[in-house]
TIDREN-860771 format. One record per residue (C-alpha): residue in three letters; y, x, z. Coordinates in steps of 0.25 Angstrom, whole numbers, padded with zeros to 4 digits. Each point is the difference from the previous one (the first is absolute). Layout:
BEGIN
R type    py    px    pz
R  ALA     Y     X     Z
...
//
This chain:
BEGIN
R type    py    px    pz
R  UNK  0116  0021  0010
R  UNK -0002 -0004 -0013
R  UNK -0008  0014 -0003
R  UNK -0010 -0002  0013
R  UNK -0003 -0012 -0006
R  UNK -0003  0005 -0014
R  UNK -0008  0012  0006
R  UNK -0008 -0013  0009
R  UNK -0006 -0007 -0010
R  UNK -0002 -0002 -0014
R  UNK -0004 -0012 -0006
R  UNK -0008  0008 -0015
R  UNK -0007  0007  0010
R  UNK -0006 -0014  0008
R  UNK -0002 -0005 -0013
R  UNK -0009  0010 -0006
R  UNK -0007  0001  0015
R  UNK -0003 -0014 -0002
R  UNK -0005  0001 -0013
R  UNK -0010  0010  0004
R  UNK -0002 -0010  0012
R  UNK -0006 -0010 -0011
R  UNK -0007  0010 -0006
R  UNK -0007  0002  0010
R  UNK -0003 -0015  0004
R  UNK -0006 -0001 -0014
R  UNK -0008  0014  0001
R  UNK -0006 -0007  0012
R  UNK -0003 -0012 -0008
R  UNK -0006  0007 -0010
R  UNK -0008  0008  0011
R  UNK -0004 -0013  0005
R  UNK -0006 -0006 -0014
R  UNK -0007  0014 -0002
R  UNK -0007 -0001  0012
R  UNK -0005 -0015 -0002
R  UNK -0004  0004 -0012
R  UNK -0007  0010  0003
R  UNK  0006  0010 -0010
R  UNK  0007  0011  0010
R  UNK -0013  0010 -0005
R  UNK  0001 -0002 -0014
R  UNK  0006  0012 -0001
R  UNK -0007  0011  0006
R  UNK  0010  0012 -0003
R  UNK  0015  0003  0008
R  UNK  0009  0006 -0011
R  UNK  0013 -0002  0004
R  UNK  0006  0002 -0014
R  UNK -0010  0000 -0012
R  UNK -0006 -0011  0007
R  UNK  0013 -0009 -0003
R  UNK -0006 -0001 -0014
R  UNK -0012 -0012 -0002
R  UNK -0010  0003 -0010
R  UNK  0003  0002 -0012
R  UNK -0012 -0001 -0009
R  UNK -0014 -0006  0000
R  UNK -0003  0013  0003
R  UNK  0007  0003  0012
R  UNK -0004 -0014  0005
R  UNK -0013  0003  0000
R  UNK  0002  0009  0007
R  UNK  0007 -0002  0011
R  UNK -0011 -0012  0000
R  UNK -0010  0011  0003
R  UNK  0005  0004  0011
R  UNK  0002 -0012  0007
R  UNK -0016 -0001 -0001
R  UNK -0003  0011  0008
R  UNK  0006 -0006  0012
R  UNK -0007 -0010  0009
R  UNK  0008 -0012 -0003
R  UNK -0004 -0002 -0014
R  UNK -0015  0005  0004
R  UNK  0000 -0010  0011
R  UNK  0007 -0011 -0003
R  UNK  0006  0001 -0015
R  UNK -0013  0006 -0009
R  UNK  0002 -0008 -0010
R  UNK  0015 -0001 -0004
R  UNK  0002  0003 -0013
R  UNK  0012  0009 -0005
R  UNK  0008 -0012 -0003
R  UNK -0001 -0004  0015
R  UNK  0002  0015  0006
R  UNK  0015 -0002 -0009
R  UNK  0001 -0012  0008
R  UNK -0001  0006  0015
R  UNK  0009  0011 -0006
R  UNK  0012 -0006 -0003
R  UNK  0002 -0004  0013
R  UNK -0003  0016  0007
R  UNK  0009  0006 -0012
R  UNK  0012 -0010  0004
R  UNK -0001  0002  0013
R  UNK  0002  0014 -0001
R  UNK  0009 -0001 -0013
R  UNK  0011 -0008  0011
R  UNK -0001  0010  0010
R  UNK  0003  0011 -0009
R  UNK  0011 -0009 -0006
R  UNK  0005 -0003  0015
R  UNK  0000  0015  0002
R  UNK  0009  0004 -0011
R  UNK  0010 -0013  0003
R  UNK  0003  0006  0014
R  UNK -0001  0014 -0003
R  UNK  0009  0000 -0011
R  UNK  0011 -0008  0006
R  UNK -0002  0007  0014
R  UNK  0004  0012 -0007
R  UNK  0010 -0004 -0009
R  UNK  0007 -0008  0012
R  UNK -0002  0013  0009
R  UNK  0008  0007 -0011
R  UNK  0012 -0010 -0001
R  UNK  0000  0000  0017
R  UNK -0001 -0016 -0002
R  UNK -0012 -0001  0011
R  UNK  0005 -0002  0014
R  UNK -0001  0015  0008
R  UNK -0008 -0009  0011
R  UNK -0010 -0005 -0011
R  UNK -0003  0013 -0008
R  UNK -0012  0004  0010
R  UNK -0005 -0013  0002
R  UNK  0000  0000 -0017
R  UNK -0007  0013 -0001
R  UNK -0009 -0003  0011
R  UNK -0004 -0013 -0009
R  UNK -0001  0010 -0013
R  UNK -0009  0006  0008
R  UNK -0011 -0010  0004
R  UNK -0001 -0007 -0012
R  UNK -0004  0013 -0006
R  UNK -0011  0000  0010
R  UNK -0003 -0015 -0003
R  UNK -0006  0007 -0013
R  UNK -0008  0008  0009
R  UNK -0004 -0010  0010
R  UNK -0005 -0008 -0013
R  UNK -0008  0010 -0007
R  UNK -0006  0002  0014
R  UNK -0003 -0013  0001
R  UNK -0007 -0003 -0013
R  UNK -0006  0013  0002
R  UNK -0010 -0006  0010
R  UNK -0006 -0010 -0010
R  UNK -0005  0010 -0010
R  UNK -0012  0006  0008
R  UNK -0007 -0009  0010
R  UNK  0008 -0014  0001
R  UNK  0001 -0010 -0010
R  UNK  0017 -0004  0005
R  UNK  0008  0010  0006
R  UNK -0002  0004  0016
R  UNK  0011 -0013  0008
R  UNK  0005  0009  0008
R  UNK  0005  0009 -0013
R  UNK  0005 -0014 -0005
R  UNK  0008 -0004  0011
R  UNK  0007  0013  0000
R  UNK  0003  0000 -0014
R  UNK  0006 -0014  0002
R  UNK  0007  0003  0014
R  UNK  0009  0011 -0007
R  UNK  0003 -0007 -0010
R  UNK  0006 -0012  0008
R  UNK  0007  0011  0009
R  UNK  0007  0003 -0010
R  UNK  0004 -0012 -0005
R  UNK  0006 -0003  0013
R  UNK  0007  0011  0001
R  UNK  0005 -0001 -0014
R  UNK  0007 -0014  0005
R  UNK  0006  0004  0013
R  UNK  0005  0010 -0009
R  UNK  0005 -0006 -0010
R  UNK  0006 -0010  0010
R  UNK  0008  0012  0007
R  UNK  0003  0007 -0014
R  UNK  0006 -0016 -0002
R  UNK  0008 -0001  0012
R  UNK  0001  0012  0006
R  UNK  0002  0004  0014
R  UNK  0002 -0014  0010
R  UNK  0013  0005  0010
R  UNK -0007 -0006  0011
R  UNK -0017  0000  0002
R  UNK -0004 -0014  0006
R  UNK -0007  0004  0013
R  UNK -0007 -0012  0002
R  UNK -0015 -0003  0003
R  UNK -0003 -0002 -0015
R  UNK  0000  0012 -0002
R  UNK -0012  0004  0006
R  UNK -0007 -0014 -0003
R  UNK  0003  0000 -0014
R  UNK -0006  0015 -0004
R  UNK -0013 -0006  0009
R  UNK -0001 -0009 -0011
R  UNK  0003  0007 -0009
R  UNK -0012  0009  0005
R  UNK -0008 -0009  0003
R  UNK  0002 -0005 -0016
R  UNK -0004  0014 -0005
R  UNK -0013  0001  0009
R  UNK -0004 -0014 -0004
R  UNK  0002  0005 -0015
R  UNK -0009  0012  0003
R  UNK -0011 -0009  0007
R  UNK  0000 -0008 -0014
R  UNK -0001  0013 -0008
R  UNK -0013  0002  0010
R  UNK -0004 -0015 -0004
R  UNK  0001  0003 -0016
R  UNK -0007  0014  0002
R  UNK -0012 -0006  0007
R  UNK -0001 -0013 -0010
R  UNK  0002 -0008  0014
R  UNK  0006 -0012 -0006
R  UNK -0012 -0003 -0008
R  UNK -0008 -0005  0015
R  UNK  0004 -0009  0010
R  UNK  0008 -0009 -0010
R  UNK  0002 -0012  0010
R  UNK  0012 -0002  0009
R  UNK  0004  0001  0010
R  UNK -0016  0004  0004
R  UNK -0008  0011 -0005
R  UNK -0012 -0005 -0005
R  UNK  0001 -0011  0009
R  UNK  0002  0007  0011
R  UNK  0014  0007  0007
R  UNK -0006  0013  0000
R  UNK -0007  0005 -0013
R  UNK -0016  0005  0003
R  UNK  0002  0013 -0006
R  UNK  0012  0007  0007
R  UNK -0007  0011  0003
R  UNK  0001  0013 -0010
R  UNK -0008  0013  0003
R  UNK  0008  0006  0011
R  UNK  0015 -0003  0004
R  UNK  0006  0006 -0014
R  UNK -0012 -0008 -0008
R  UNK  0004 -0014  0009
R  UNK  0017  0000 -0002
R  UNK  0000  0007 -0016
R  UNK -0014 -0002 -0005
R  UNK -0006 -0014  0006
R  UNK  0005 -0013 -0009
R  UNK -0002 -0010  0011
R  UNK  0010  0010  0010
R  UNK  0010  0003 -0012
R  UNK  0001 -0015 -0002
R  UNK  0000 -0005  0015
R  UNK  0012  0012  0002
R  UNK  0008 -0006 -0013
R  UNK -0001 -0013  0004
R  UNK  0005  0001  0016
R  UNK  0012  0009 -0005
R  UNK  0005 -0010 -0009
R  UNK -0002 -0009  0011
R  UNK  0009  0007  0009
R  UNK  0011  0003 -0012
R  UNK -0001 -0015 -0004
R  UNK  0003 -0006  0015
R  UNK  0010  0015  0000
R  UNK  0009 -0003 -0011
R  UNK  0001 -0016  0004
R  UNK  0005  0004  0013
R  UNK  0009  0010 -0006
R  UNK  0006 -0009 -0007
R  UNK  0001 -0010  0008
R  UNK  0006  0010  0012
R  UNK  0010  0005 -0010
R  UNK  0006 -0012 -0004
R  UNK  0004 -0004  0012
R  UNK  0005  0014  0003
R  UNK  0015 -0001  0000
R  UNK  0006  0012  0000
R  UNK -0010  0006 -0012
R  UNK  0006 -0001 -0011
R  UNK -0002 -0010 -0012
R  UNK -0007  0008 -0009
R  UNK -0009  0005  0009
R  UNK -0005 -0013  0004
R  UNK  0000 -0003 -0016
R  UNK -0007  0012 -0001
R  UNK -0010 -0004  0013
R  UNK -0005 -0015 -0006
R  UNK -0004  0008 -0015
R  UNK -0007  0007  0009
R  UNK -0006 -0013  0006
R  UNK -0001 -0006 -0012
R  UNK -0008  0012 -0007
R  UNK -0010  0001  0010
R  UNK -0003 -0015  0002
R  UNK -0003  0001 -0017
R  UNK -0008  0013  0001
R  UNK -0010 -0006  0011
R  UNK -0002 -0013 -0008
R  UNK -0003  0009 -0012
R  UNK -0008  0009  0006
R  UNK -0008 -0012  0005
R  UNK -0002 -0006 -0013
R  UNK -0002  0014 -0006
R  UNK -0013  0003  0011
R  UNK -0005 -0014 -0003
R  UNK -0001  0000 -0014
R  UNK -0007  0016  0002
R  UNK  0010  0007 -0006
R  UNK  0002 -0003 -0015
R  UNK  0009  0011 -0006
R  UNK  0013 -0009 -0002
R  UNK  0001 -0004  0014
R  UNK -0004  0016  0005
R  UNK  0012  0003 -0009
R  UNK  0008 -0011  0006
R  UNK -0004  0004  0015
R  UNK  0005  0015 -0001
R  UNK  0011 -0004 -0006
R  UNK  0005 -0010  0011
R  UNK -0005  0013  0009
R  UNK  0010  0008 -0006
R  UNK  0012 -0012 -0002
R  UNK -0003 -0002  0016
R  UNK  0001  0016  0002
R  UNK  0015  0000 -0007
R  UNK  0006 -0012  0008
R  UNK -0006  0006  0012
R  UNK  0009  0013 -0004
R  UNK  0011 -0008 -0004
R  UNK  0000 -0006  0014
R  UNK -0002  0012  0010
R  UNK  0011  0005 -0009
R  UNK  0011 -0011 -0001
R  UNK -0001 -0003  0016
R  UNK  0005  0015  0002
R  UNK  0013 -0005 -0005
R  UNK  0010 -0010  0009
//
């Protein structure tokens, strides 16, 4: 017994999958303040390991300046920043990428180490190696991203951006579910119940609305129709309509906005009832429903947030603040749809 239980879980291994977990909540961070500042195509070239090094010299400053000119963002809508103020919108792109490539080696290294030393649970090797996987492509899917920004746009294509931001909250929730089983291990029985299934709808319904936001940044949609609860004084906003079905639900502000604002509706009045359910929910046990009113508790902040965030049209601290609440209400979804599989 003593040897299925070592071969079941490993606390190191939850550990360092949690680290990576915060890792990733600040990369997403990070991503968030280089998007509202508008610095994710200041660098204009993807090289995965030279590219770890900033300039170095005046020079070389001048020279990654020169090509940030020949794109359309700093002919349209930059032409006269100086070099002083291309080191500024810099910084932010270099960190962002400098985190992910730090992420990268703080799994890899361990995953491999840990492999070595059979200390990961044989259950959650493939869902590790699986996890290696995509956040290699995370550096991928944002190269592609930034990619369309450099000819014909002056921001990077939404659709690109909510990809590059979906992947990287899928991973997050699978580092914490992870981590959680790593912690824990196997539970000797699987609660049955009905929360299963409502608790992973949340949870889905969390990572969609996160993905709706990431349509919002990627269109500047929160810089219109910057009263509540109306839009523009009116409950539907005058300009839904895109060109065409893709051009209305990834392209139009006024649809981005209206789609945002009624999901975090239904998750508002969702995780409310939730908790509410949950607690009076006798045979659920006590950390579930614990687990249930952070949820409740997450989501009622995160709406009064993203209110005050919309109204005061989106100055960068409360962006900041406002993807972060996204991804705080993504983990304690995850921590609930995987605590109420446990009696």
């Amino acid at each position: 017994m003593t040897s299925f239980l070592r071969s079941d879980r490993s606390r190191p291994v939850a550990i360092w999958l949690f680290i990576v977990a915060a890792m990733v909540f600040a990369m997403v961070i990070v991503g968030g303040a280089t998007r509202l500042t508008d610095s994710g195509l200041s660098i204009t070239q993807w090289k995965p390991i030279m590219g770890a090094l900033p300039p170095m010299s005046e020079q070389a400053w001048r020279e990654s300046f020169e090509l940030y000119k020949k794109i359309p963002q700093f002919q349209l809508v930059n032409p006269d920043m100086t070099v002083e103020g291309y080191k500024g919108i810099f910084w932010w792109e270099w960190a962002h990428r400098l985190l992910g490539r730090t992420v990268g080696v703080v799994f890899a290294i361990p995953f491999v180490v840990f492999l070595i030393r059979r200390d990961i649970p044989r259950r959650l090797i493939a869902r590790c190696a699986i996890m290696l996987g995509l956040g290699g492509l995370q550096g991928l899917v944002g190269w592609w991203m930034v990619s369309s920004g450099l000819s014909e746009r002056v921001s990077v294509a939404p659709e690109r951006l909510m990809i590059h931001l979906g992947l990287a909250l899928a991973l997050f929730v699978v580092l914490i579910w992870t981590a959680l089983d790593a912690w824990s291990g196997s539970p000797r029985v699987e609660e049955r119940s009905a929360w299963r299934n409502w608790s992973l709808a949340f949870l889905g319904a969390v990572f969609f609305q996160s993905l709706l936001g990431a349509l919002v940044a990627g269109n500047d949609a929160g810089m219109v129709y910057n009263d509540w609860p109306l839009m523009n004084g009116g409950f539907f906003p005058a300009e839904y309509a895109g060109k065409g079905l893709w051009g209305t639900l990834a392209h139009s502000q006024g649809a981005v906005q209206l789609h945002h604002r009624l999901m975090a509706y239904a998750l508002f009045v969702g995780g409310i009832v939730m908790a509410f359910l949950a607690s009076r929910d006798r045979p659920l046990a006590g950390g579930s429903k614990q687990a249930a009113l952070a949820v409740a508790i997450v989501v009622a902040l995160q709406a009064g947030l993203g209110i005050w965030t919309l109204m005061a049209a989106v100055p960068i601290s409360l962006g900041i603040l406002h993807q972060a609440g996204a991804a705080v209400l993504l983990g304690v979804a995850t921590v609930f749809a995987w605590r109420v599989r446990r009696p």
